[in-house]
C-alpha positions in Angstrom: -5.5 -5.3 7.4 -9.0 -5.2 6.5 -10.7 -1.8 5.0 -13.8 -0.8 4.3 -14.3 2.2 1.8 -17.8 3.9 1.4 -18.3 4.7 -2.3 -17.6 8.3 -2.9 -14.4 8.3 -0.4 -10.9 8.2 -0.3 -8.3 6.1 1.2 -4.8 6.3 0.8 -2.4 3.9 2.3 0.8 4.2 2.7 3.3 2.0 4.5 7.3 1.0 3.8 9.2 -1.4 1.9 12.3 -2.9 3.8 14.0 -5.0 0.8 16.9 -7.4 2.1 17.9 -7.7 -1.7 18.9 -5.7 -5.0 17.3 -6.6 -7.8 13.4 -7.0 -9.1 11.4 -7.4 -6.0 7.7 -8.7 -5.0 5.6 -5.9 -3.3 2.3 -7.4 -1.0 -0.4 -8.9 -3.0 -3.1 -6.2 -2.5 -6.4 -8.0 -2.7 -9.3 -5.6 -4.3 -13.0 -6.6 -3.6 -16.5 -4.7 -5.6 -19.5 -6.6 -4.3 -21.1 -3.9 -7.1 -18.6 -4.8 -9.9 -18.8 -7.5 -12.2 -15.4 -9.6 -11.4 -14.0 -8.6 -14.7 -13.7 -4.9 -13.7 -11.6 -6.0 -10.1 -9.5 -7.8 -12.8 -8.9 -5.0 -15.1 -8.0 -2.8 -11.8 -5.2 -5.3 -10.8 -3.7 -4.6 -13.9 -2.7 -1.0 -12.5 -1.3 -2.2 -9.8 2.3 -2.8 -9.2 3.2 -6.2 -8.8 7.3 -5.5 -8.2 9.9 -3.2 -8.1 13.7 -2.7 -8.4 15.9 -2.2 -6.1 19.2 -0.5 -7.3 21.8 -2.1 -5.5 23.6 0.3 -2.6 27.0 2.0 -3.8 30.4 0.7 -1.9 30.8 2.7 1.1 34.0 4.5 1.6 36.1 2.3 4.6 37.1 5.2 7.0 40.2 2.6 8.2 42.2 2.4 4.5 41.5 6.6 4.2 43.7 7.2 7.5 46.2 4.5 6.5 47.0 6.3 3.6 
């Protein structure tokens, strides 16, 4: 997805993360471009971005089949 913001606007994306894992994940690389900036302020923003999150792993589920056997 490519995005184009006018200086002086606002964007917000948001979109969802499906992991297939617990555990410390990866998120999407979100690549940051300012043809105005010098190169060493697009690096100091990529600092404030998230890079990865945990997942908490899910909690057993209750089997309905050993609850009516007992």
């Amino acid at each position: 997805v490519r995005l184009h913001i006018l200086p002086g606007a606002e964007q917000q994306m948001l979109y969802n993360y499906y992991p297939l894992m617990a555990g410390y994940q990866s998120l999407p690389q979100l690549n940051i471009n300012l043809p105005r900036r010098a190169a060493a302020n697009t690096h100091t923003l990529r600092r404030f971005l998230p890079q990865r999150i945990f997942v908490k792993p899910q909690g057993r589920q209750p089997d309905d089949a050993s609850i009516t056997a007992a």
